[in-house]
MARKE-683235 format. One line per field, with one value per atom (N, C-alpha, C): residue number from 1; atom name; x, y, z; residue in one letter. Coordinates in steps of 0.05 Angstrom, whole numbers, plus 32768, in hexadecimal, padded with zeros to 4 digits. Each point is the difference from the previous one (the first is absolute). Layout:
pos <- c(NUM, ...)
site <- c(CA, ...)
xx <- c(X, ...)
yy <- c(Y, ...)
zz <- c(Z, ...)
code <- c(A, ...)
//
This chain:
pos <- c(1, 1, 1, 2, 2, 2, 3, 3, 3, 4, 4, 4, 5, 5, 5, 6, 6, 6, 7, 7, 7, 8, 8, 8, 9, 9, 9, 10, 10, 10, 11, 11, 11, 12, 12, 12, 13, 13, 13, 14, 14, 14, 15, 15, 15, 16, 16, 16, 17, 17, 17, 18, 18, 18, 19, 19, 19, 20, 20, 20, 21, 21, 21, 22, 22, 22, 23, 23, 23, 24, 24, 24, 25, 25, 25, 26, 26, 26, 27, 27, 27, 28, 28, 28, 29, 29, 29, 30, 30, 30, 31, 31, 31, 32, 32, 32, 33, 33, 33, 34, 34, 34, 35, 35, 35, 36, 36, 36, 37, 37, 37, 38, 38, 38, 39, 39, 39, 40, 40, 40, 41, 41, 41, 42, 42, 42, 43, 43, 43, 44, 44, 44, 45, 45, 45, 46, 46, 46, 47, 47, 47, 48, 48, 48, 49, 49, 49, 50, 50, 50, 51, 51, 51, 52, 52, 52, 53, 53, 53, 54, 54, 54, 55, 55, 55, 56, 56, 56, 57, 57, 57, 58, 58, 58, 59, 59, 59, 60, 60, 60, 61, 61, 61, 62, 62, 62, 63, 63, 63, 64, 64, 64, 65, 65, 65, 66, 66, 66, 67, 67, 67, 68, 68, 68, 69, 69, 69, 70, 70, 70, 71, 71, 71, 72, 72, 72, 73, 73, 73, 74, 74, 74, 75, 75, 75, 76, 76, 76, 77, 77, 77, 78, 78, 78, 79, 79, 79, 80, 80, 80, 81, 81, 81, 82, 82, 82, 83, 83, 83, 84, 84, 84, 85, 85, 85, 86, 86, 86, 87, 87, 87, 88, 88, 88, 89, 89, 89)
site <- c(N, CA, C, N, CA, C, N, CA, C, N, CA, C, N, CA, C, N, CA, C, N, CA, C, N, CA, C, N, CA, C, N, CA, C, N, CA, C, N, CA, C, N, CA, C, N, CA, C, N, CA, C, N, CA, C, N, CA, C, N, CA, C, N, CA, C, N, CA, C, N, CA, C, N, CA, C, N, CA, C, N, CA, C, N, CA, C, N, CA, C, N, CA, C, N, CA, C, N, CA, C, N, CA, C, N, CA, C, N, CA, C, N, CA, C, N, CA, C, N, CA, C, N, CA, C, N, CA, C, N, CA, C, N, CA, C, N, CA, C, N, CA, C, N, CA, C, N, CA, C, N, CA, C, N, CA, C, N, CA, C, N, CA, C, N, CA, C, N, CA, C, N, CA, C, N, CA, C, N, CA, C, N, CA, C, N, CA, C, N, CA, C, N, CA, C, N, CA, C, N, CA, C, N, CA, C, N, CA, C, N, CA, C, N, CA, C, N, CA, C, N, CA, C, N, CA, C, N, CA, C, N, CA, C, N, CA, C, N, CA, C, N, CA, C, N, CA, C, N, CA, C, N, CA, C, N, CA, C, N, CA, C, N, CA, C, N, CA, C, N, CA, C, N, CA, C, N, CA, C, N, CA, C, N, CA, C, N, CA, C, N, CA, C, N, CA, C, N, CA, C, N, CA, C, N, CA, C, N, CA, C)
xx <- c(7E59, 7FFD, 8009, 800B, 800D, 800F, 800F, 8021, 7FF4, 8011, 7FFA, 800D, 8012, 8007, 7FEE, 7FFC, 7FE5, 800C, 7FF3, 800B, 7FEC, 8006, 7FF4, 8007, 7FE1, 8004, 7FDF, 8009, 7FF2, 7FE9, 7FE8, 7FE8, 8009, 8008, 800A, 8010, 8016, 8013, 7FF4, 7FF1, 7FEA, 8014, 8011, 801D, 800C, 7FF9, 8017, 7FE2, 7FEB, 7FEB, 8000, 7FF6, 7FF7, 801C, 8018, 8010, 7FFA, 8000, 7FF4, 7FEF, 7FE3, 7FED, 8003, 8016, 800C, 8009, 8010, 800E, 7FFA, 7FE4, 7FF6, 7FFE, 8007, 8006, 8013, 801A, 8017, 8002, 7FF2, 8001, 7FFE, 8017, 7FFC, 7FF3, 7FFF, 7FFB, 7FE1, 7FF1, 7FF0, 8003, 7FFB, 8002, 7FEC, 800F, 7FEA, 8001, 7FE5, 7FFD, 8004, 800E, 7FFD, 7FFD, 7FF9, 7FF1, 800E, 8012, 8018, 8004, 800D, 8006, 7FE8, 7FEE, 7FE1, 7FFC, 7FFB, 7FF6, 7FE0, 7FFE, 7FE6, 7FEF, 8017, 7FFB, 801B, 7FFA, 8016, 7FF5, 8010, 7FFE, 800D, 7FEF, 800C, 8003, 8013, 8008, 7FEC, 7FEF, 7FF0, 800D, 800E, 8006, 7FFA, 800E, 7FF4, 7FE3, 7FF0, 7FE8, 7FF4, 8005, 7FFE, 7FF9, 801E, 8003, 7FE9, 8008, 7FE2, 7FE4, 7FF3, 7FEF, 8003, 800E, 7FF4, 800C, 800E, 7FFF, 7FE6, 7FF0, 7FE2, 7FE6, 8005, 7FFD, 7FFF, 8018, 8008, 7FF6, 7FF9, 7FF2, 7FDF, 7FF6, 7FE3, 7FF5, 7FF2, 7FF2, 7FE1, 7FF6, 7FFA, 7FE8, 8005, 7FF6, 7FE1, 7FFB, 7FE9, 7FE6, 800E, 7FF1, 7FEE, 8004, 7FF5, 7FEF, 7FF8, 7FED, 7FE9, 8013, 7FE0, 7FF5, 8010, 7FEF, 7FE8, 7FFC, 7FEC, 7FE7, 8009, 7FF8, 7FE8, 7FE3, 7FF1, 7FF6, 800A, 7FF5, 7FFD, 7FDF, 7FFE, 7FFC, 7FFF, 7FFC, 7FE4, 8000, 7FE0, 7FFC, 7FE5, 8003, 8001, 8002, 7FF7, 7FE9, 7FE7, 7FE8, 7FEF, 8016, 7FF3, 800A, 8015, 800C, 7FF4, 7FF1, 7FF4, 7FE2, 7FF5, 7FE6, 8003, 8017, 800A, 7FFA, 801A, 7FFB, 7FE8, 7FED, 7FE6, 7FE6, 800E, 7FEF, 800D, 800D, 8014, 7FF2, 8006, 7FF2, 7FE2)
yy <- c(8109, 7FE3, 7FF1, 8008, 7FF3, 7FF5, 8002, 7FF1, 7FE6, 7FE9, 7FED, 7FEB, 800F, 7FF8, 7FFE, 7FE9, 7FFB, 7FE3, 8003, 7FE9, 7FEB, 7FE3, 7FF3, 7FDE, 7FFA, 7FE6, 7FF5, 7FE2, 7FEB, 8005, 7FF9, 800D, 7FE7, 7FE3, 7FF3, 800D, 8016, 8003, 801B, 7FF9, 800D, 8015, 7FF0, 8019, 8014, 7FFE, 8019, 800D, 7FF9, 800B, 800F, 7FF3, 8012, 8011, 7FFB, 801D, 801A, 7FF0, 801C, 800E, 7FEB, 8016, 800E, 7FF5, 8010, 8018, 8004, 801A, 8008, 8001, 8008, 8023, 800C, 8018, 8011, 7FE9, 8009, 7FF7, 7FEE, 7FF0, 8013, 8002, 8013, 7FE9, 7FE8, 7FF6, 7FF3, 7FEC, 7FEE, 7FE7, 7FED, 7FE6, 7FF2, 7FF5, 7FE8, 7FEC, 7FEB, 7FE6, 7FEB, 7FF4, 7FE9, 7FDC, 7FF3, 7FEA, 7FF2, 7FE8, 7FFA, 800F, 8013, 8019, 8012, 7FFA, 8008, 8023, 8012, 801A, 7FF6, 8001, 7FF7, 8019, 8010, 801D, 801B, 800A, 8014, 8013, 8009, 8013, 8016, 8014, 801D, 800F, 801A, 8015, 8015, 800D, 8017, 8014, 8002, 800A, 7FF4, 7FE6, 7FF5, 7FF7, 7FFD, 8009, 800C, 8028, 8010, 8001, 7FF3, 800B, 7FEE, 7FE4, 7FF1, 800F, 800A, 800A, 8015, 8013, 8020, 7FEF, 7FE2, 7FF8, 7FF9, 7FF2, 7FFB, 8014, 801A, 8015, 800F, 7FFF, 800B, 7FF9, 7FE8, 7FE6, 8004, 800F, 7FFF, 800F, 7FFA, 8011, 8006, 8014, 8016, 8008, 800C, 8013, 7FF9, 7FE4, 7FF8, 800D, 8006, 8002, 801F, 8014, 8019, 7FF6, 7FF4, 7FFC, 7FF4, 7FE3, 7FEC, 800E, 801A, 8009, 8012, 8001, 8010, 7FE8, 7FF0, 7FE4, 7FEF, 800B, 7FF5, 7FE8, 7FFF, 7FE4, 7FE2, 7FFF, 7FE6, 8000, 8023, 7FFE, 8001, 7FFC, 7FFF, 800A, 8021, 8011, 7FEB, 8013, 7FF0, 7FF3, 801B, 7FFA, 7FE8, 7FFE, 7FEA, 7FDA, 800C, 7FE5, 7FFB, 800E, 7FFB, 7FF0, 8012, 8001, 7FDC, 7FF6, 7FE6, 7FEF, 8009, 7FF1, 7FEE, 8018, 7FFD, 7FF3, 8005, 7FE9, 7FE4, 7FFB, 7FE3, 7FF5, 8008, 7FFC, 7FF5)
zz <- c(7C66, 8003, 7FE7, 7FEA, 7FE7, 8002, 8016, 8011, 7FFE, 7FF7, 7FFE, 801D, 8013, 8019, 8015, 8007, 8010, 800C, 801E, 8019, 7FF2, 7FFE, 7FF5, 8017, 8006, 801C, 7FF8, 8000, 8005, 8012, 7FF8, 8013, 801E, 7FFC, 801B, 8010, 7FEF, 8012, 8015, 8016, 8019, 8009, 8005, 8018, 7FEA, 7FF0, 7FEA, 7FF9, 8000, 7FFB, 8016, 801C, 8013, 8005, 7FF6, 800A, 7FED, 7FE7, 7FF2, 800A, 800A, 8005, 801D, 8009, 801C, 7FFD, 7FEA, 8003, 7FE6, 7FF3, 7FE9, 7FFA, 801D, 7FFE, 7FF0, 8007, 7FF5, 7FDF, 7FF7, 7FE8, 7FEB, 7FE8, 7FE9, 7FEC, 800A, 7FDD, 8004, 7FF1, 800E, 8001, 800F, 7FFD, 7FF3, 7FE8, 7FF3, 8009, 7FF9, 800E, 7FF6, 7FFE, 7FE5, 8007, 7FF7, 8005, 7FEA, 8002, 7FE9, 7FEE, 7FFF, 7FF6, 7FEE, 800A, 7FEF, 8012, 7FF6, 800F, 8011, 8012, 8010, 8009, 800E, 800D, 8003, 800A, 800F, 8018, 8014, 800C, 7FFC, 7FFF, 7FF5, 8013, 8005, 8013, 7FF5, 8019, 7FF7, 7FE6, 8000, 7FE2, 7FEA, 8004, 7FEB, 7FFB, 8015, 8001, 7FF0, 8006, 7FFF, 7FD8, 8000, 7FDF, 7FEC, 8017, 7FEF, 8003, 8011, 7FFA, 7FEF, 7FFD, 7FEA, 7FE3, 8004, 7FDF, 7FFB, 8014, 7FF8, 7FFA, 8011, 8002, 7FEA, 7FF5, 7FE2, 7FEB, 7FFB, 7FF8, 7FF9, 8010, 800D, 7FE0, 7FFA, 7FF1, 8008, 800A, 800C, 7FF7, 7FE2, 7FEF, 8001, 7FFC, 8006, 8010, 801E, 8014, 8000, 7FF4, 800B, 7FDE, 7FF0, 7FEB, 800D, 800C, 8018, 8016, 800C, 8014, 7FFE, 7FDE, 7FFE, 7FEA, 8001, 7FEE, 800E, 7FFC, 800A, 7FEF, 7FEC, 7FEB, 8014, 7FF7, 800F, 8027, 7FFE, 8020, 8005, 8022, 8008, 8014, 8002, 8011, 801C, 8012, 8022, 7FFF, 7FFE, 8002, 7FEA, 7FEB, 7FF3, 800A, 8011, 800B, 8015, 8008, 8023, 7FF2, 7FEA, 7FFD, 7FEC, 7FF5, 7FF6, 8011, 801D, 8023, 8008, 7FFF, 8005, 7FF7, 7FE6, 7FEA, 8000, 8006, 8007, 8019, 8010, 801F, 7FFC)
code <- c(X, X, X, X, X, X, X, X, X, X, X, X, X, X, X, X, X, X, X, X, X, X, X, X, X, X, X, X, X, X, X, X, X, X, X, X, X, X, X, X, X, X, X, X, X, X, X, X, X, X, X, X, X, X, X, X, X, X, X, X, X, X, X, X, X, X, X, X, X, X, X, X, X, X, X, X, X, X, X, X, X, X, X, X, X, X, X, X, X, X, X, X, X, X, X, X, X, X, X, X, X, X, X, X, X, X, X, X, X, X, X, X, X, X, X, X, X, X, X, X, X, X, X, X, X, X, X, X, X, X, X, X, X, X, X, X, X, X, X, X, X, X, X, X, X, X, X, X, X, X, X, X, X, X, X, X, X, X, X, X, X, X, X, X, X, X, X, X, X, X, X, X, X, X, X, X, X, X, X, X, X, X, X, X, X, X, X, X, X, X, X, X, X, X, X, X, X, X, X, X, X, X, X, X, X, X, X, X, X, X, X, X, X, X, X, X, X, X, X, X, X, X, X, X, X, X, X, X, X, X, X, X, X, X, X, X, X, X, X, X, X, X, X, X, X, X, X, X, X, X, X, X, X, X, X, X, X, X, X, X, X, X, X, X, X, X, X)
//
């Protein structure tokens, strides 16, 4: 997706929109949206999809999670949340 060749249409212009998203099957590139030449949106081809997510994916930092699953700091058994419940009531 570095290719800087990309279909580029007026979010008014409806009929060049809805053909894209007619034959969005065949589409190698995506279409951006633009609103007096401003980027607004785009429609992407499941590929391009695809690659956006494992860039976010890739992105993720992670490392975090198997430290908090054992991280009771600040927790509160069941039985002391029910026996909380109850005293509230």
């Amino acid at each position: 997706m570095n290719d800087d060749d990309y279909n580029e249409k007026e979010i008014d212009d409806i009929q060049s929109i809805q053909d894209f998203i007619t034959t969005i099957t065949t589409q190698q590139k995506e279409l951006v949206l633009t609103k007096k030449s401003k980027t607004v949106g785009a429609i992407l081809t499941a590929e391009q999809y695809d690659w956006f997510l494992d860039q976010i994916d890739a992105q993720q930092d992670l490392s975090f999670v198997p430290d908090r699953l054992t991280d009771r700091t600040g927790s509160q058994s069941l039985a002391d949340f029910k026996k909380e419940l109850d005293d509230e009531r």
